[in-house]
C-alpha distance (Angstrom), angle and dihedral (degrees) to the residues before:
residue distance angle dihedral
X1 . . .
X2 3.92 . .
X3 4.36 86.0 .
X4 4.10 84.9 57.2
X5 3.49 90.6 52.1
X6 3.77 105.2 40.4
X7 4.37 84.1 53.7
X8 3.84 94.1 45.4
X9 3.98 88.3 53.1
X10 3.92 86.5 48.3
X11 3.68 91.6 52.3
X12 3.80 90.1 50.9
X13 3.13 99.8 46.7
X14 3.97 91.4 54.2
X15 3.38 89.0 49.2
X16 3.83 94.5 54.1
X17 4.27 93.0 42.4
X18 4.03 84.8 51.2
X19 3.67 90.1 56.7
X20 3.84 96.0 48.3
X21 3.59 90.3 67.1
X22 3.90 130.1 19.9
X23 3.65 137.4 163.2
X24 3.85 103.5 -94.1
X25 3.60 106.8 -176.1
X26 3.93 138.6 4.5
X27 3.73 132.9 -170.5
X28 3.96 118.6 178.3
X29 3.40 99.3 -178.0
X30 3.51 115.7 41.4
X31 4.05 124.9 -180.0
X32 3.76 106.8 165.2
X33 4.31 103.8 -19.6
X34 3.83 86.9 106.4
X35 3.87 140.3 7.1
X36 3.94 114.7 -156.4
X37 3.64 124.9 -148.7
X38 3.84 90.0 -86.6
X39 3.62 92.4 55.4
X40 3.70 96.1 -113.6
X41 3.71 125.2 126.6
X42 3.53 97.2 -127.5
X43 4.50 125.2 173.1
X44 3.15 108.4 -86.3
X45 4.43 140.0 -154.4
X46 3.99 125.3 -158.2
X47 3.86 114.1 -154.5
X48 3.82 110.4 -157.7
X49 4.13 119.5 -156.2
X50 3.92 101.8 -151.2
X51 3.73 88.5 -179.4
X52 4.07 137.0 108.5
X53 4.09 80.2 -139.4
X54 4.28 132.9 71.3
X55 3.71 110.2 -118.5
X56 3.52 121.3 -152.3
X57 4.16 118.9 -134.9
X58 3.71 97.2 -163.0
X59 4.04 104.3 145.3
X60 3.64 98.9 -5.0
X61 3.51 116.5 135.0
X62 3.79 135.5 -138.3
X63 3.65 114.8 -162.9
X64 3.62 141.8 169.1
X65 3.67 95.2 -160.4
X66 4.61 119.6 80.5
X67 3.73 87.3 -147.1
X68 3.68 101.7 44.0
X69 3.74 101.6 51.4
X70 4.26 99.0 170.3
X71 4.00 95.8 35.7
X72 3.74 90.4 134.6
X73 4.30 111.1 30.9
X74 3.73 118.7 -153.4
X75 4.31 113.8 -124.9
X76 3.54 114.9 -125.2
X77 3.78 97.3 -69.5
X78 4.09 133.7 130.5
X79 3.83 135.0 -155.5
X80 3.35 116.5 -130.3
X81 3.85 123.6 -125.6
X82 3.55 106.8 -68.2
X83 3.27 99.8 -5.8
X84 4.09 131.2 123.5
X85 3.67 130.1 -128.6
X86 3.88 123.8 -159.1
X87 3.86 119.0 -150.3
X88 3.88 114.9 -179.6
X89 3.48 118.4 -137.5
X90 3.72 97.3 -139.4
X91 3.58 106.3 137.3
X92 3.81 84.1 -122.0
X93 4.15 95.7 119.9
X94 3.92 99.9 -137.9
X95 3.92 127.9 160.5
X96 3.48 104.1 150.7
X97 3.83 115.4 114.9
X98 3.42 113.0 -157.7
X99 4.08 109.3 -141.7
X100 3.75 101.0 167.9
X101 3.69 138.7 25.8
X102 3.50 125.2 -166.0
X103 4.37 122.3 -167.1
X104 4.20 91.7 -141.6
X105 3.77 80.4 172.7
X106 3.48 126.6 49.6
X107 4.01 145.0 168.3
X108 3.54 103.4 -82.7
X109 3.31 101.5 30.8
X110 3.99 120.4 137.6
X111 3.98 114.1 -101.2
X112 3.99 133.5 172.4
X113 3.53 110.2 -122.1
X114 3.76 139.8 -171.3
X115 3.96 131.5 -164.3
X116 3.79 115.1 -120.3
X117 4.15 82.6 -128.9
X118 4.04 75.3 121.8
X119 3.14 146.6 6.3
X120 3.86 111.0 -72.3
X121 3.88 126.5 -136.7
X122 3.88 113.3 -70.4
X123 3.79 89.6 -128.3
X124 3.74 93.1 54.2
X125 3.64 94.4 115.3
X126 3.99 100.8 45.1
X127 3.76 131.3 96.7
X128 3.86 95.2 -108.6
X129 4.05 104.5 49.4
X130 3.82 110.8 119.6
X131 4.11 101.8 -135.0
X132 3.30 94.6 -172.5
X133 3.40 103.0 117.7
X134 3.91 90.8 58.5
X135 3.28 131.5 93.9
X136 3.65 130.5 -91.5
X137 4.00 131.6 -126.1
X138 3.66 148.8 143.2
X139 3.90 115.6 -112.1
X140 3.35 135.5 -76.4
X141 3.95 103.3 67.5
X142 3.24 128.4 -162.8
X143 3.94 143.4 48.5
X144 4.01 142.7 -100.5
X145 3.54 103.5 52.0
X146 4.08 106.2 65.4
X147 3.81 90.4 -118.3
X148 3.63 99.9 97.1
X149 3.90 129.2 114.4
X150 3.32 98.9 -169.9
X151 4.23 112.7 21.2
X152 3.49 118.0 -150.7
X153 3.57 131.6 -165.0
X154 3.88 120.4 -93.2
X155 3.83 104.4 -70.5
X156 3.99 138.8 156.5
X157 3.64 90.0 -130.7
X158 3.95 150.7 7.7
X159 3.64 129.9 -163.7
X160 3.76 119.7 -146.1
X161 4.03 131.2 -179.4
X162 3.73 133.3 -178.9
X163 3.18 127.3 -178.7
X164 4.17 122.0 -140.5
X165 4.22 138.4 -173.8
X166 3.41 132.8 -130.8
X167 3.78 125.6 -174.6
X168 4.08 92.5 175.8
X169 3.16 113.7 50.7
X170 3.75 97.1 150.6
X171 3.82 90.3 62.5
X172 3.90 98.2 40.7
X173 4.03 90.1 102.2
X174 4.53 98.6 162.7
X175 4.17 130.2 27.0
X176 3.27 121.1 -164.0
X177 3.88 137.6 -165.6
X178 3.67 124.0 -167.0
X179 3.92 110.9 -177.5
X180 3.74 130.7 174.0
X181 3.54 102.8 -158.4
X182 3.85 140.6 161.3
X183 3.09 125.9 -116.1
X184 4.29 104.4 -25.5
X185 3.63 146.3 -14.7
X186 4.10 145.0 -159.8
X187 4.12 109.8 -161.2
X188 3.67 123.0 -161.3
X189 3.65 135.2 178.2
X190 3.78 120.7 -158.7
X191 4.17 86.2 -17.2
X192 3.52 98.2 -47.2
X193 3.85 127.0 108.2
X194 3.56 119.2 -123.3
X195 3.79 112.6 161.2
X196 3.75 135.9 9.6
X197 4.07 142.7 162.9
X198 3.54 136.3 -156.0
X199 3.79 100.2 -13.8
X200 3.99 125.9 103.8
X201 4.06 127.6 -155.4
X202 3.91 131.6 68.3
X203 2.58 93.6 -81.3
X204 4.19 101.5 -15.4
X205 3.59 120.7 -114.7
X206 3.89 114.4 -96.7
X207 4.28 85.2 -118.5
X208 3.79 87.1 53.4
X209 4.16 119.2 110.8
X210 3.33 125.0 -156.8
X211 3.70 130.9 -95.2
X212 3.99 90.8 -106.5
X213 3.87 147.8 -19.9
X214 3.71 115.4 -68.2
X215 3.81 112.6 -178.1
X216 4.12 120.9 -145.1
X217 3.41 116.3 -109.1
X218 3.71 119.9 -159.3
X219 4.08 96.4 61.8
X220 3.82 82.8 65.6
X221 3.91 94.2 50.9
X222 4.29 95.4 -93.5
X223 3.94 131.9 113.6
X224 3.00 137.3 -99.9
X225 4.22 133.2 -98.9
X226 4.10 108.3 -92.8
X227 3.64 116.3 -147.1
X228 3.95 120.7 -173.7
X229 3.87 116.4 -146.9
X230 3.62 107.1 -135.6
X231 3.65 110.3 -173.4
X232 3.97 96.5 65.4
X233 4.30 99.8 145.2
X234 4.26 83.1 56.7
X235 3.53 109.4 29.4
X236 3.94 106.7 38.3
X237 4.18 111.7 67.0
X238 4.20 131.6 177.8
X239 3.92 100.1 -92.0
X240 3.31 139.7 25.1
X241 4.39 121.2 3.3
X242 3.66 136.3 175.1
X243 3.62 133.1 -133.1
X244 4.37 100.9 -163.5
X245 3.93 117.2 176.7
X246 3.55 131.2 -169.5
X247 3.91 108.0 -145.1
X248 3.74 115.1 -159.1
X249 4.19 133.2 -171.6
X250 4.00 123.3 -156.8
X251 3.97 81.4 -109.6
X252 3.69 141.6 -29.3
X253 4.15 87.0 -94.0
X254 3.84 85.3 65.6
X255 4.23 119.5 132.0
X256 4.06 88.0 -140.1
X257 3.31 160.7 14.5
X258 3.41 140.8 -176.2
X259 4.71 145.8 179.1
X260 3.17 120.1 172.7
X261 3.84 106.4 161.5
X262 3.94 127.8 -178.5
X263 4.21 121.4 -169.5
X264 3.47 107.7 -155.7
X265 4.46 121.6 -178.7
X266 3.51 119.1 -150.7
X267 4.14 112.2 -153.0
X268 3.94 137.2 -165.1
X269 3.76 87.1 -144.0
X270 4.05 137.6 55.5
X271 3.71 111.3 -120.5
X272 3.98 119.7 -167.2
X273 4.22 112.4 -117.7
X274 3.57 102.0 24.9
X275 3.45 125.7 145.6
X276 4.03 134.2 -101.0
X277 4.01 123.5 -106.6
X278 3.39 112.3 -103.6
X279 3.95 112.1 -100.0
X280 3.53 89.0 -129.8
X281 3.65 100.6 65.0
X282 3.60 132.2 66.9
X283 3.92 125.5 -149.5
X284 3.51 130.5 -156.2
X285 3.52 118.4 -118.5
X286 3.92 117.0 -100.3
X287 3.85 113.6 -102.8
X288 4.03 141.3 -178.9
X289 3.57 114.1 -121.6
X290 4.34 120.8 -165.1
X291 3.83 112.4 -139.8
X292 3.72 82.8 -124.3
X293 4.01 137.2 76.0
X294 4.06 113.3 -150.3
X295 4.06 112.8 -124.7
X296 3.60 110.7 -109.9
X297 3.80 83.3 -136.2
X298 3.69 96.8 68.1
X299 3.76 142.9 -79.3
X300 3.84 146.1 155.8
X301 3.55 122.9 -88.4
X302 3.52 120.9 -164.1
X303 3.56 138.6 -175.5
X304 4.15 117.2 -157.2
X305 3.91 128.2 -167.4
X306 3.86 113.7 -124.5
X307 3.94 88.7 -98.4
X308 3.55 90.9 66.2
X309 3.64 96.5 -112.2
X310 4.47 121.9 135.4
X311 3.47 115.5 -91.4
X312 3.60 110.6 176.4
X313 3.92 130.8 -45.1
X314 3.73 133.4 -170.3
X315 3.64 134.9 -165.6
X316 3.81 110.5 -133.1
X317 3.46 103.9 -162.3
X318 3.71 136.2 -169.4
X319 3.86 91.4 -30.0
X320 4.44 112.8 -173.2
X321 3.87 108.5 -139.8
X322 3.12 113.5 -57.3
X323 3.65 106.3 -6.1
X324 4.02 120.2 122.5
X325 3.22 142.2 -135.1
X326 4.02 120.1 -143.5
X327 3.80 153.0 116.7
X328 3.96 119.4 -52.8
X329 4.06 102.7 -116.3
X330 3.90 84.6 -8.1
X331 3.92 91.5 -70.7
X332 3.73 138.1 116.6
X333 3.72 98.6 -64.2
X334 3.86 124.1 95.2
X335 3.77 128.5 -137.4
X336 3.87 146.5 139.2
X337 3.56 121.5 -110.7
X338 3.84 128.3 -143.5
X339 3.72 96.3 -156.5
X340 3.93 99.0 35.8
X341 3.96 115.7 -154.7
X342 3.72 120.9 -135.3
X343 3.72 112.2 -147.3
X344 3.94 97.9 -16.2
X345 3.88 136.4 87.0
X346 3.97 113.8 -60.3
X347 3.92 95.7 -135.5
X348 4.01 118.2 -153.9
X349 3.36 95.0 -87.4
X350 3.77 101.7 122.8
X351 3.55 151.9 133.4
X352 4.20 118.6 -128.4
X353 3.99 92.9 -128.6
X354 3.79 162.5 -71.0
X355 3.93 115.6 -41.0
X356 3.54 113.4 -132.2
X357 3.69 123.6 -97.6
X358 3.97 111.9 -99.1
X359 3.33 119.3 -116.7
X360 4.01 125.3 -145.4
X361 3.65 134.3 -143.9
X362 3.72 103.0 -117.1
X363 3.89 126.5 33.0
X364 3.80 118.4 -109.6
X365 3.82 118.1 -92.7
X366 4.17 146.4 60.5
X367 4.26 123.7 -6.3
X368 3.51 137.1 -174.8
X369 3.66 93.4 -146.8
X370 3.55 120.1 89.1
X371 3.74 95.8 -144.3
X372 4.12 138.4 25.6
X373 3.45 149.2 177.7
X374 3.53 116.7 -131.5
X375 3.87 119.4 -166.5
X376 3.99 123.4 -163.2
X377 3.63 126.6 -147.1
X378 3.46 138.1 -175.8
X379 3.48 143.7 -174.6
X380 3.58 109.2 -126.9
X381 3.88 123.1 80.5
X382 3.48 135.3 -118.6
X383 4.03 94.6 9.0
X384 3.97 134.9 130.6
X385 3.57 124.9 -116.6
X386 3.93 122.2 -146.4
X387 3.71 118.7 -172.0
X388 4.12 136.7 176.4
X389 3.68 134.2 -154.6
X390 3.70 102.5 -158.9
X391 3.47 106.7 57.8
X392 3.47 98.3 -94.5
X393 4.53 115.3 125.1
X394 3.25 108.2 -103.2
X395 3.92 124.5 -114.7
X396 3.77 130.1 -177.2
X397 3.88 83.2 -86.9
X398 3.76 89.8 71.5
X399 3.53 127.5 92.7
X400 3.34 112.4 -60.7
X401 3.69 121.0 -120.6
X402 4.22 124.3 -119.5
X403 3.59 108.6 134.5
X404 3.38 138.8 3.6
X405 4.07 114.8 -52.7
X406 3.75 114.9 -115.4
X407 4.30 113.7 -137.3
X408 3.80 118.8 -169.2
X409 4.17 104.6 -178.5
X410 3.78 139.9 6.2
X411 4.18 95.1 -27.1
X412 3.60 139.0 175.6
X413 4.02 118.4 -143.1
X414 4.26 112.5 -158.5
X415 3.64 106.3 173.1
X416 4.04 128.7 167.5
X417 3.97 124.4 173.8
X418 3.76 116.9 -142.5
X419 3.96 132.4 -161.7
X420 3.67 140.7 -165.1
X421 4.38 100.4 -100.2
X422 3.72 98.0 13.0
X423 3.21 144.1 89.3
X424 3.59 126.2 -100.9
X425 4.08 117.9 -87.2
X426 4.40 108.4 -109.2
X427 4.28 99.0 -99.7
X428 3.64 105.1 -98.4
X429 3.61 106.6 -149.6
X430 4.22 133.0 178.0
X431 3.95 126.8 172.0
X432 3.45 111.3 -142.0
X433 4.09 114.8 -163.4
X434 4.27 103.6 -155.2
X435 3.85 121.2 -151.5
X436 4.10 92.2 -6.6
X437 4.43 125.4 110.8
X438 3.83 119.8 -125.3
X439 4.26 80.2 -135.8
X440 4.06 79.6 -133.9
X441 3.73 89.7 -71.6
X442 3.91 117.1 134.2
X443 4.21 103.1 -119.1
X444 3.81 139.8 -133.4
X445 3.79 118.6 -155.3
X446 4.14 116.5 -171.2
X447 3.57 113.3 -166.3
X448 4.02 119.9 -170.4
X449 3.83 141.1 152.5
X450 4.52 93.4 -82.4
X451 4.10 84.4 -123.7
X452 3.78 87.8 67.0
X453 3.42 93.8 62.4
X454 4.32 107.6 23.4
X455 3.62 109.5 19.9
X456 4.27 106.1 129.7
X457 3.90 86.4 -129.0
X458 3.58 109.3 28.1
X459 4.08 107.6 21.1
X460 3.48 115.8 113.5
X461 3.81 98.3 -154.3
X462 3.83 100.5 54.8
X463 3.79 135.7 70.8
X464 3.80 97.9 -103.2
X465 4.05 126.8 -164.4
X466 4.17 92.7 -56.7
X467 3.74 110.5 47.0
X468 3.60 128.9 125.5
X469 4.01 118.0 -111.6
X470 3.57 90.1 -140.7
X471 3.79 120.3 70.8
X472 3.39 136.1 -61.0
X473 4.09 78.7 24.6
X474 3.82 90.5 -135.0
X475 4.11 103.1 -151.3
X476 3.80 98.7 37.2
X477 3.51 124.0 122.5
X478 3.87 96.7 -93.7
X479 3.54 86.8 59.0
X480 3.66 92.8 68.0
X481 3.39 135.1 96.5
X482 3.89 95.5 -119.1
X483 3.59 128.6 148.3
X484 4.40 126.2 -161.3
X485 3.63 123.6 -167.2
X486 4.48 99.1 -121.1
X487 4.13 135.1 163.6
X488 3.46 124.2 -111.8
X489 3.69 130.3 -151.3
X490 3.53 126.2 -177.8
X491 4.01 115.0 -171.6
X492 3.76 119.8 -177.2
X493 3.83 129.7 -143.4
X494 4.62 85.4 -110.7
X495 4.04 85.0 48.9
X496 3.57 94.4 -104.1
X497 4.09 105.7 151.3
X498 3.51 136.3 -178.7
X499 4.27 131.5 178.0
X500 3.72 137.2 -175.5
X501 3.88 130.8 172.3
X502 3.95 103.6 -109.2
X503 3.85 144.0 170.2
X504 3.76 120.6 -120.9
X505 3.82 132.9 -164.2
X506 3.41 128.6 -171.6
X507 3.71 108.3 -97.6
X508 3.63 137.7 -161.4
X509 4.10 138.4 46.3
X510 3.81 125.0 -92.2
X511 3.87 89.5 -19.8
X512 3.87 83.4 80.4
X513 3.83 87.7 78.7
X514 3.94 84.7 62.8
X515 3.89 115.6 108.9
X516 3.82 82.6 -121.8
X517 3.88 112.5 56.6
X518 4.30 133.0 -157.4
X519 3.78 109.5 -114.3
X520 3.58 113.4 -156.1
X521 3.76 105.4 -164.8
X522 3.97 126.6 -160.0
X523 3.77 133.3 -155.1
X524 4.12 111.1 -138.2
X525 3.17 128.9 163.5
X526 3.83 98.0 -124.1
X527 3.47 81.5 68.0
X528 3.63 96.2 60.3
X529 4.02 96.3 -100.3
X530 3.60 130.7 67.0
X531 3.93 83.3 -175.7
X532 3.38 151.0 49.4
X533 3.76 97.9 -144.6
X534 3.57 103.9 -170.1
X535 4.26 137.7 76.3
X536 3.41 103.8 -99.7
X537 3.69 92.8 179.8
X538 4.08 105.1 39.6
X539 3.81 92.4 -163.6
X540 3.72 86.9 62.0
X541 3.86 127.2 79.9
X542 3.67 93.6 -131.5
X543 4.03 123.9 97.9
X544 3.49 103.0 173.5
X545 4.29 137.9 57.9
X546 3.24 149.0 -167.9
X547 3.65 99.8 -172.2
X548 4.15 136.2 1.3
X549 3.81 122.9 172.2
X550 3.96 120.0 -145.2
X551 3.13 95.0 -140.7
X552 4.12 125.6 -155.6
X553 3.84 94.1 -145.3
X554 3.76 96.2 -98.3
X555 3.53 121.2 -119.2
X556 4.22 84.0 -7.0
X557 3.82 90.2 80.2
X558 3.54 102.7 98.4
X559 3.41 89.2 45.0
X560 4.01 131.7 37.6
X561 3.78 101.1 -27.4
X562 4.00 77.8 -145.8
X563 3.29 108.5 82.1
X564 3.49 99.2 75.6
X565 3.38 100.7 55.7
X566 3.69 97.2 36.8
X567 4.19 91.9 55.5
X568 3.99 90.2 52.9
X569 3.88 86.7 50.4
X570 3.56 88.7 62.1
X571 3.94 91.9 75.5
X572 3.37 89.4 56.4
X573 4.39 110.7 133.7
X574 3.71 90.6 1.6
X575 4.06 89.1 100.4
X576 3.42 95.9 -113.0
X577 3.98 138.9 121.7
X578 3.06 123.8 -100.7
X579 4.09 145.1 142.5
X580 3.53 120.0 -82.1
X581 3.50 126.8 -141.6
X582 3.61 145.5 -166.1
X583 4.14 117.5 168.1
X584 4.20 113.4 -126.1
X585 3.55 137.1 -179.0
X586 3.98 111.7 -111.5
X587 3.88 125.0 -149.7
């Protein structure tokens, strides 16, 4: 009788911890729902404390993985009573929670400095290099735009130092440098480099210009540049530090120049006496970061106390971009949410679900016939199906769906079935090439809207308004750095296949002014992938991708479309790098 009891108050108590703190919100593929402190758009997971109480994280884990329970460890923080806390799922491994930053260096500080007349010392930028034979100044240096301290005399370059203390080392978890500067920079801390812009050489000559103009900002009411140190644990000591800078102009006959640097420490702890941040930068907030991503395809997510026991878990499903999955009015109930809501209350405006991806009545790929019917069937009731022909996604003002669709040549089929309170089905999509031979070749097929690829304006595989008459037509539209969403399919000669949604680029050099273009195509999850999950190359021992170019031999293509491939081969089990290849049809 006692062992009944002593389990039934184990269960409740579970039961009662589980509801304390919950997964509130999930979105897997985020495009623009949330913006970390990097500027990336990474996945993202709301916690939720439903409880009068704080609860404290400290060694928790949060996993997506049954069999690895604490793969990502919370740091020693809480959430307060109902309150939320967002963790990105970025693979980028962060715990450290900034709760004080200090400006050690600010505009208007005192530097040494040095004009690049010559070449200065090549211990300038260390710890033990006696400046004081330089001259002396408050920052900003330079001259021409009014927001200089100390003005200087037209030069292509002027070295600054200052030195800096820290007593904390151990707690000093981010450094930051916000610079205004005109036109480029190299950054060093204790000797070694850490950021630069616009400026080539290690380190550049002090006669070299920079690659272009780059105007300062902050005298015409903008920011400054922010530049993270990285290296913090080998870098950064107890004592004294230096911050050096190499400041460089396009050239000497230059109307301007500006530096005006700031050194600002970010710290897990609150120490007594330190300084303010400078009003003239701006900090990102501080945020936790998994060292996993969640697959836009679906998994488990679960969040475990540090005695092992369950927590909470949620199953994300097949999320679109950036559409969530959470609790109605942050209760029991499940649901996806168009218009997801970082760190807030979900609402109960939601939709019950996914539809199921169609399903067609003949696989994707090459026919004798010259004509077919192809029907489309799905597993959901009562719902509408859209489809195109032309490559485009289908939307409800497609062609409507009531028997099966009748193809006469090489045709892609993009269907999608909607219904009133769910979310739209994934587009299922097949090519299917009529009356044609593979030539025992395995086969590519790219299917996208025909705008993304040969509008005038917009097209990324035409000339467009601004190109160049003679070859490679520098300024057309290939020569930009465009990316369109498109579908993949990749058919083998056995009738293995495999798609994905993908972005594609134009890849390549002066080959792009071929007829026949490089696509370099990209797995994102806004698209609906973060992977490629599949071995593109089956010699190699790697099944999954981020990125692969098809590649139109480069400057081979009016020629062989061989040799390229065949030369890389060469380096084949001489434990080297090298390209591999494997020819393909392309549709």
């Amino acid at each position: 009788m006692i062992n009944k009891i002593y389990l039934f108050t184990l269960v409740i108590f579970s039961s009662v911890t589980s509801q304390t703190i919950q997964i509130n919100e999930i979105v897997s593929s985020n495009q623009n729902t949330f913006y970390d402190e990097d500027g990336d758009t990474p996945d993202w997971i709301e916690l939720y404390n439903t409880s009068a109480n704080s609860v404290s994280l400290y060694n928790w884990g949060l996993s997506d993985d049954v069999n690895n329970l604490f793969k990502w460890r919370f740091p020693n923080i809480a959430i307060e009573p109902e309150q939320y806390l967002l963790v990105m799922a970025s693979n980028k491994d962060r715990t450290d929670i900034i709760a004080q930053w200090e400006t050690i260096i600010n505009w208007g500080d005192q530097w040494n400095y040095f004009i690049g007349s010559q070449p200065p010392p090549s211990n300038w930028n260390q710890i033990g290099f006696n400046p004081n034979s330089w001259d002396n100044g408050p920052s900003g240096f330079g001259y021409g735009d009014n927001d200089d301290n100390t003005v200087i005399t037209p030069a292509t370059s002027i070295y600054i130092r200052k030195s800096f203390y820290i007593s904390d080392s151990e707690h000093v978890k981010k450094i930051a440098l916000h610079i205004d500067y005109d036109d480029g920079f190299v950054a060093y801390l204790n000797g070694s480099e850490f950021a630069r812009s616009n400026v080539v050489g290690s380190p550049p000559s002090f006669d070299q210009g920079t690659e272009g103009w780059i105007e300062a900002q902050m005298y015409n009411g903008g920011s400054p540049a922010l530049y993270w140190v990285d290296s913090l644990d080998t870098w950064v000591a107890d004592g004294q530090n230096v911050l050096a800078i190499q400041v460089h102009n396009f050239d000497i006959n230059s109307s301007d120049m500006s530096c005006i640097p700031f050194l600002t420490i970010g710290r897990d702890i609150v120490i007594d006496g330190a300084s303010e941040v400078a009003n003239e930068i701006n900090l990102p907030g501080s945020m936790l970061h998994t060292n996993f991503k969640i697959s836009s395809t679906g998994e488990t997510i679960i969040i475990t106390d540090s005695d092992s026991s369950h927590i909470d878990s949620l199953y994300t499903q097949n999320l679109f971009p950036d559409v969530s999955i959470g609790r109605i009015n942050d209760g029991e109930y499940i649901g996806m949410f168009m218009s997801p809501t970082p760190g807030g209350p979900n609402g109960e405006e939601s939709v019950s679900g996914v539809l199921a991806e169609l399903s067609f009545s003949h696989s994707a790929g090459f026919y004798d016939e010259s004509q077919m019917f192809i029907g489309v069937y799905s597993d959901d009731d009562d719902v509408d199906i859209y489809y195109s022909l032309d490559g485009t996604e289908p939307n409800t003002d497609s062609y409507l769906y009531t028997s099966p669709i009748f193809i006469q040549g090489n045709k892609v089929v993009r269907a999608a079935s909607y219904k009133s309170g769910w979310l739209k089905s994934p587009i299922k999509t097949a090519t299917f090439i009529l009356d044609n031979d593979s030539y025992g070749l395995p086969t590519i097929f790219l299917s996208t809207a025909p705008e993304n690829f040969f509008d005038y304006y917009t097209g990324i595989y035409v000339m467009g308004p601004n190109a160049s008459p003679d070859y490679p037509h520098f300024g057309a539209n290939f020569w930009e750095d465009w990316e369109k969403p498109i579908y993949i399919e990749v058919l083998e000669t056995d009738g293995t296949y495999f798609s994905s949604p993908a972005g594609v680029k134009i890849f390549g050099g002066w080959s792009r002014g071929q007829d026949q273009k490089s696509f370099s195509l990209f797995a994102r999850g806004y698209y609906g992938a973060n992977e490629f999950n599949y071995p593109l190359f089956p010699d190699l021992d790697i099944d999954s991708y981020q990125s692969f170019v098809l590649r139109n031999s480069g400057n081979d293509w009016n020629f062989t479309m061989l040799r390229d491939g065949y030369m890389t081969s060469l380096f084949d089990n001489i434990d080297l790098d090298y390209q591999a290849y494997r020819p393909m049809l392309v549709y």
